[in-house]
C-alpha positions as CSV (number, residue, x, y, z in Angstrom):
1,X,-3.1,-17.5,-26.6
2,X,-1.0,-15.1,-25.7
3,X,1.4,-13.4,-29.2
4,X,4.7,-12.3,-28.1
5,X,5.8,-8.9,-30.1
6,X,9.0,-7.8,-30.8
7,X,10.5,-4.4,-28.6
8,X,8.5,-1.5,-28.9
9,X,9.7,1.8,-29.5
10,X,13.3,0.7,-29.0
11,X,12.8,-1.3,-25.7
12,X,11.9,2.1,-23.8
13,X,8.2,2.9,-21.7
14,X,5.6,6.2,-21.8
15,X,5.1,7.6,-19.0
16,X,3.4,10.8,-18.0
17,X,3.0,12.3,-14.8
18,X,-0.3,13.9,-13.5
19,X,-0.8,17.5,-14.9
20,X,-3.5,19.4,-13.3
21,X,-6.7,17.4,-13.5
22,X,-5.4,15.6,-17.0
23,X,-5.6,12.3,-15.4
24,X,-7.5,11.3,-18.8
25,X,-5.3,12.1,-21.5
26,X,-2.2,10.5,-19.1
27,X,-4.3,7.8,-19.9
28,X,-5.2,7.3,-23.3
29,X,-1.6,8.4,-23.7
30,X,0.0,5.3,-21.8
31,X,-2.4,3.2,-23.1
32,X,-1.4,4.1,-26.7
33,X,2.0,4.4,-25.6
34,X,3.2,8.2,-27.0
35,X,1.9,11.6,-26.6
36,X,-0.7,10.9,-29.0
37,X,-4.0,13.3,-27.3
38,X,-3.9,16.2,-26.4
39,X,-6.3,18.2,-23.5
40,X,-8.0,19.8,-26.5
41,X,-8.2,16.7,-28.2
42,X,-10.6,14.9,-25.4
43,X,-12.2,18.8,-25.2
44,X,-13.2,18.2,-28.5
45,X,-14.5,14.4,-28.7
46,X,-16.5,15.4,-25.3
47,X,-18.1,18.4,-27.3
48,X,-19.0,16.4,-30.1
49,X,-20.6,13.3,-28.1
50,X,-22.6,15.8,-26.4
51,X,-23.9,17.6,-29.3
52,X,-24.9,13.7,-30.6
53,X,-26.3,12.9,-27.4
54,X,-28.2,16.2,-27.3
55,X,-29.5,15.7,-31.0
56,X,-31.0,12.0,-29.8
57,X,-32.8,13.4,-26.8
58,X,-34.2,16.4,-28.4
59,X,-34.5,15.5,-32.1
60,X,-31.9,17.3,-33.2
61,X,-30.5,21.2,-32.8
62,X,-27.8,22.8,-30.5
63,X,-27.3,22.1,-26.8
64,X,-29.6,23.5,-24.9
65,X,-27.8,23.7,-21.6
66,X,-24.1,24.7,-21.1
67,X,-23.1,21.7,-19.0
68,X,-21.1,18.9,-20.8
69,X,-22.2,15.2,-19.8
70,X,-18.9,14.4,-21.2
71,X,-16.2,16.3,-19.5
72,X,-16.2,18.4,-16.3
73,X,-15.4,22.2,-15.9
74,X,-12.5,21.0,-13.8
75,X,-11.5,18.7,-16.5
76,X,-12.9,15.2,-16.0
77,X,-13.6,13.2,-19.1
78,X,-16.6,10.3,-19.1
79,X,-15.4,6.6,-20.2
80,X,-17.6,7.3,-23.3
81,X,-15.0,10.3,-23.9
82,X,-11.8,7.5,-23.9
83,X,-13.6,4.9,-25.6
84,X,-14.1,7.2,-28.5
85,X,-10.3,8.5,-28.3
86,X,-9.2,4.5,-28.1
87,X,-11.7,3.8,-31.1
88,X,-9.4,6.0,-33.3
89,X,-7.2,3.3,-33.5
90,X,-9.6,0.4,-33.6
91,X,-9.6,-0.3,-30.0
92,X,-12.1,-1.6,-27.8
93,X,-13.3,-0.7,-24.3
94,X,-15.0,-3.8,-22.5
95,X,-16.0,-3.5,-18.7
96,X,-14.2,-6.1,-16.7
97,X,-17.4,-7.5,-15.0
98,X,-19.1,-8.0,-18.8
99,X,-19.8,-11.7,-20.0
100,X,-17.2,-11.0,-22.6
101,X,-14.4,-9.9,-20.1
102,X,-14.7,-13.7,-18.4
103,X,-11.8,-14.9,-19.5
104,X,-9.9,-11.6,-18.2
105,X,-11.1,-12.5,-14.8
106,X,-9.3,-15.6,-14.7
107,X,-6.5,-14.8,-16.3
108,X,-5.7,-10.6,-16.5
109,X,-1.8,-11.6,-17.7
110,X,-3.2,-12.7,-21.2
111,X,-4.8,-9.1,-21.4
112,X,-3.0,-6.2,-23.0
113,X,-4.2,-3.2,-20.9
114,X,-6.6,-2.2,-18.3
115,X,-8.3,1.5,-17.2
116,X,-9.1,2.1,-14.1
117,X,-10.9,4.6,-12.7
118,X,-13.0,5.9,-9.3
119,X,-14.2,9.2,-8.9
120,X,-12.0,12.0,-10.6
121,X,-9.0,9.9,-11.1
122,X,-8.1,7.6,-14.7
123,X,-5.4,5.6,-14.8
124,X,-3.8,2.4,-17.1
125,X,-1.8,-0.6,-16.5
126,X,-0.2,-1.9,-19.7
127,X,1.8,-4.7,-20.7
128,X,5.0,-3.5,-22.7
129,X,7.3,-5.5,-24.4
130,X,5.7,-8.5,-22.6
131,X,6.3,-7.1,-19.1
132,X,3.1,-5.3,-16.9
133,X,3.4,-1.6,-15.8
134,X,1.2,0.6,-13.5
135,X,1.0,3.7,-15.5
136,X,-0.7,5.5,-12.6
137,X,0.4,9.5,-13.3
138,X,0.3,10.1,-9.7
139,X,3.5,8.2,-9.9
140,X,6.8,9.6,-10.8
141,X,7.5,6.6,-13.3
142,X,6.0,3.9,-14.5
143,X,6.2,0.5,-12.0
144,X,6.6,-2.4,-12.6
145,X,3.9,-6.1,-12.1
146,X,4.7,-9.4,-12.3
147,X,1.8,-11.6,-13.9
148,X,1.1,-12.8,-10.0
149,X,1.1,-9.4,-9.0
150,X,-1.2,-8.3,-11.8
151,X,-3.8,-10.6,-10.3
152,X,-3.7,-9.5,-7.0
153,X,-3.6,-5.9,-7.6
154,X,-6.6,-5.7,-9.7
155,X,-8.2,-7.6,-6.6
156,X,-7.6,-4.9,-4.4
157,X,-8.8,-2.3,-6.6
158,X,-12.2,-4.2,-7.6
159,X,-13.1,-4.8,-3.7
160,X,-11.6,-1.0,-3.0
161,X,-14.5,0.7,-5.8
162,X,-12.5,0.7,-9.0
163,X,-14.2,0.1,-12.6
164,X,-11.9,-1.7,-14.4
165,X,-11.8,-2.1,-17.9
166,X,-10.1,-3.8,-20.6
167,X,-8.7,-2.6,-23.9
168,X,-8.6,-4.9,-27.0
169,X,-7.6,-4.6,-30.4
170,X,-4.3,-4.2,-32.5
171,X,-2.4,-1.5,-30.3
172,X,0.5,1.1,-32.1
173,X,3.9,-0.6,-32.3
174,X,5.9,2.6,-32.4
175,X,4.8,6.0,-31.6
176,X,5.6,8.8,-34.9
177,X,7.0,11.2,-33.4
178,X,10.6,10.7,-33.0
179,X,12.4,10.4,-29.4
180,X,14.1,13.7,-28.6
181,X,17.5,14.0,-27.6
182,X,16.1,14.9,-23.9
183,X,13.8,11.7,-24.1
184,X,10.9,13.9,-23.1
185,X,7.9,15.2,-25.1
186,X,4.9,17.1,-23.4
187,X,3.6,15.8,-20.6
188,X,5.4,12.6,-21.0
189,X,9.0,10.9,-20.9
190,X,10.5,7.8,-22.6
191,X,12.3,5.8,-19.9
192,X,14.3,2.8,-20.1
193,X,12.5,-0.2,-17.9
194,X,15.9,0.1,-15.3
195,X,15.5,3.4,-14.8
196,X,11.8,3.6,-14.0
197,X,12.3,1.0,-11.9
198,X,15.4,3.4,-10.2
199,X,12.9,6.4,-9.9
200,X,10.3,4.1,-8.1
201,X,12.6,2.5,-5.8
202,X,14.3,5.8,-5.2
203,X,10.5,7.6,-4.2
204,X,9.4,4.7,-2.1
205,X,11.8,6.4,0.6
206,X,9.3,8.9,1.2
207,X,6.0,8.0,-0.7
208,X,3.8,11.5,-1.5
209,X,0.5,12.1,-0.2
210,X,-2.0,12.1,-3.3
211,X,-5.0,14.6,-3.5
212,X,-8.2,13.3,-4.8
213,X,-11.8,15.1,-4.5
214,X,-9.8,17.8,-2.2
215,X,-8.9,14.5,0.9
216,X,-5.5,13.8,1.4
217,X,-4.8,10.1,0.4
218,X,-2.3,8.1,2.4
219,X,0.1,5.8,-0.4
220,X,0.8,2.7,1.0
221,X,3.5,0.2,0.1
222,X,2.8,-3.5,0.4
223,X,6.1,-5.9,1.2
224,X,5.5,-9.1,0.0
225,X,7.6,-12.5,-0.2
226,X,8.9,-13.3,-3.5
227,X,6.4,-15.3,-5.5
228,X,8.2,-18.2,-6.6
229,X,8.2,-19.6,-2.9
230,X,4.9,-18.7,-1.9
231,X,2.3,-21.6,-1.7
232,X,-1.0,-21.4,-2.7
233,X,-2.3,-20.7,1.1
234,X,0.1,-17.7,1.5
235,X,-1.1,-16.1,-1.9
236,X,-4.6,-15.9,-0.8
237,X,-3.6,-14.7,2.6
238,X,-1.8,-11.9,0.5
239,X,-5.3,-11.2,-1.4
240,X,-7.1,-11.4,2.2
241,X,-4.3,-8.6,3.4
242,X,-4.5,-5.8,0.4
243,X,-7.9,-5.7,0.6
244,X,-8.4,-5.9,4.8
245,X,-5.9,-3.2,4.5
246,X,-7.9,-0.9,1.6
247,X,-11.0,-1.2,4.2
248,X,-9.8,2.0,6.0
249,X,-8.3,3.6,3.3
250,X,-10.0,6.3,1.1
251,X,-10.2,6.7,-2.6
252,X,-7.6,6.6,-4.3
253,X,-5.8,3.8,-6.4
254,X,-3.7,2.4,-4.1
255,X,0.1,1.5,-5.0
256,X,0.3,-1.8,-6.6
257,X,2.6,-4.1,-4.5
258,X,6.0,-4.0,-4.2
259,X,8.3,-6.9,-5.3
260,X,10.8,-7.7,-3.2
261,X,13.4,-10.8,-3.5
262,X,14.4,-13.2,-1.0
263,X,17.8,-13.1,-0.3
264,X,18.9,-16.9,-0.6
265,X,22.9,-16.3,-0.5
266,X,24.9,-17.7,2.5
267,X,26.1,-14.7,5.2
């Protein structure tokens, strides 16, 4: 059953925008909602899972080899690296295709958060305040998903590569450090849910190439109809079209789809 919470951190949304190769701790961070790790944060849980794994697989003493199996020298941080971040708050990190995940499957809107990730790239869509965000830092604010849209986007990443998986537990209510007079902190901003959705609308005039693995990635928007008058042959011909249209595409999470309302008042 779905619990609805009261506003969060005064009604206002985490968001932080991709910094060098820290698509990780945009994360964790969005996921938590507040600038909670740091880079050197993640440096140090990936050191210390390595040093554990290196103590099983040897019996014990130092790393033998100066390559982490837990973060990259360009920065990339393993799930195992997250989960351990998330566990700090008593959160759990369950792959979407696991027995346990079923019900997710079915119904994502009941869920409060999902990572995704595919190749170098980490990313979270959260539910805040009872409404779904893509927190994708590649993205100049947070954007919004209706539960429909949830669905259907999490479709197109699945059959486009993406592991998905779901976070569960009792997430932070308010983040401790207190808003700024400039609303921004780090690598991150606090936005109200009208003005994210102003920066998004305002950026889909001239959607910016994304760079993944060194290729140049296409955004695309998807227009769709509004989903209170679409029947239940037109939704799956709108799953059938994200993902015909991800076929071509390359990595790279593409842009959830775009909401758009149905004028219905007379000329």
């Amino acid at each position: 059953m779905e619990i609805m919470e009261g506003p969060s951190n005064g009604g206002m949304i985490y968001h932080e925008v991709q910094e060098s190769k820290l698509c990780a701790v945009h994360c964790v961070n969005t996921v938590l909602q507040g600038p909670f790790f740091s880079e050197f944060d993640l440096a140090a849980l990936a050191s210390d899972l390595d040093r554990k794994e290196q103590q099983v697989m040897l019996g014990g003493g130092d790393l033998l080899s100066g390559q982490s199996h837990n973060v990259s020298l360009d920065g990339d941080f393993s799930i195992q690296v997250l989960q351990k971040a998330l566990e700090v708050w008593d959160l759990q990190v369950i792959p979407l295709d696991c027995p346990a995940a079923e019900p997710a499957q079915i119904e994502p809107e009941l869920e409060n958060a999902f990572i995704c990730h595919l190749q170098d790239h980490w990313f979270c869509i959260r539910k805040v305040n009872g409404e779904f965000y893509n927190f994708d830092s590649l993205y100049a604010a947070p954007q919004h998903l209706s539960k429909f849209y949830l669905s259907a986007y999490l479709d197109s990443l699945k059959s486009s590569g993406w592991s998905i998986f779901i976070v569960r537990g009792n997430f932070p209510k308010e983040c401790p450090i207190a808003f700024s007079d400039s609303s921004t902190i780090g690598f991150g901003q606090w936005l109200s849910p009208e003005d994210a959705d102003r920066i998004i609308k305002s950026s889909r005039v001239a959607a910016p190439s994304r760079t993944n693995n060194n290729n140049q990635i296409e955004q695309r928007q998807f227009q769709f109809e509004d989903e209170d008058v679409m029947t239940a042959a037109e939704e799956e011909d709108l799953n059938a079209a994200i993902r015909a249209s991800l076929m071509d595409s390359a990595a790279g999470p593409p842009p959830a789809p775009a909401e758009t309302k149905t004028d219905t008042s007379s000329s």
